[in-house]
N, C-alpha and C positions, 0 to 999 in steps of 0.2 A: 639389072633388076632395080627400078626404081625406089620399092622397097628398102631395099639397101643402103640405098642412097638416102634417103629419109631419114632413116635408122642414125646412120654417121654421121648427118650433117644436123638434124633437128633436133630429134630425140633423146639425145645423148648430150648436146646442147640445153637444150631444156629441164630435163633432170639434173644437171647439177645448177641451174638458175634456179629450180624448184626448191632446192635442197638448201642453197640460201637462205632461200625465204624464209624456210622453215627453221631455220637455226636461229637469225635472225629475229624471225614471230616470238620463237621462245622465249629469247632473251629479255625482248623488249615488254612479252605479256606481264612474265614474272612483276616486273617493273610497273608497268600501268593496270588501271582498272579496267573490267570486261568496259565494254562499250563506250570508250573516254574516245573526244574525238580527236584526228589526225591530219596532217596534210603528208602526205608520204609522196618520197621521187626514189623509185626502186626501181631494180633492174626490167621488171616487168613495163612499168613506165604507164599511162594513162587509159590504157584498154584493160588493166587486171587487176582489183583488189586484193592480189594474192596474199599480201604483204601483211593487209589489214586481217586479213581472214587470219592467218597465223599468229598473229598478235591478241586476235579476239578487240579489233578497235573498230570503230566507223569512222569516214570520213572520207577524203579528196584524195585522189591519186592524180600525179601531174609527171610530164617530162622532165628533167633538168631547165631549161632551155623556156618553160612555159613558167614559171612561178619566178616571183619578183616581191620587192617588200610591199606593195602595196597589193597582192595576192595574198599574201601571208599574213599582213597586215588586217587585211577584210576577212579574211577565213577564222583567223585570232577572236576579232569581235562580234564573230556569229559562234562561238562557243569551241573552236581547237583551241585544246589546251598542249598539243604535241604538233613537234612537226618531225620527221623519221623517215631517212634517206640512206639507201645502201651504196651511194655515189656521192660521196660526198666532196669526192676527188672533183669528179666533173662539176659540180655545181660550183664550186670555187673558179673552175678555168671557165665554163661557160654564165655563170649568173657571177659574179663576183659582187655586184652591188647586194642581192639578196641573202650570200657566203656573209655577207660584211653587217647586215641586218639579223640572221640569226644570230652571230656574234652577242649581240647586247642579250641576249639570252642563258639562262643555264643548261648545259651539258649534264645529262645526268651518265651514270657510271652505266658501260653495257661490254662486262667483261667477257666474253667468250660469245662476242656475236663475231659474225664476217669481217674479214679488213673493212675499212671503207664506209660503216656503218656509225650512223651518229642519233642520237636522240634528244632534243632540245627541248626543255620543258617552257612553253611560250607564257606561261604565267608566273615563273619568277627569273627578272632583270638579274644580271650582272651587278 
């Protein structure tokens, strides 16, 4: 039953990436203002603002792998004041120079989101 197969391998998959999100969105809405903008690298990755929607944020969703400090940098000066990644693992092993560029940035406090999750607020330096 193909069905079935859908079910175990996607579905169930999916729901708890959703449920991420959403814990995630929580933590980080509390934190920011409705409509503050973002560059976000989430599990969803560059086809799903799910991230944002949870959050109640607008802005850029990107791959690990696609954003770099001069992405970050130009998105910074068109008005993200955040940038907020539930991989934050990966972007270290795959962007290290970008890992090394948020760096100069503040870490704000996001206690009971997902492992892995990080929130930089791109307006105030280190």
């Amino acid at each position: 039953n193909s069905r079935g197969a859908l079910a175990v391998f996607f579905e169930t998959r999916e729901r708890a990436v959703t449920e991420r999100m959403r814990q995630a969105g929580r933590v980080i809405d509390v934190i920011t203002d409705d409509n503050d903008l973002a560059i976000v690298v989430d599990d969803y990755g560059i086809m799903s603002p799910i991230l944002l929607y949870f959050a109640h944020l607008k802005g850029w969703c990107f791959e690990p792998t696609d954003v770099s400090p001069a992405v970050i940098g130009n998105l910074r000066r068109r008005g993200a004041r955040y940038f907020v990644t539930t991989r934050w693992s990966d972007m270290k092993s795959w962007k290290p120079e970008a890992a090394t560029f948020l760096e100069m940035y503040q870490d704000l406090s996001i206690a009971g989101a997902p492992a892995d999750t990080r929130l930089v607020d791109l307006r105030l330096r280190k």
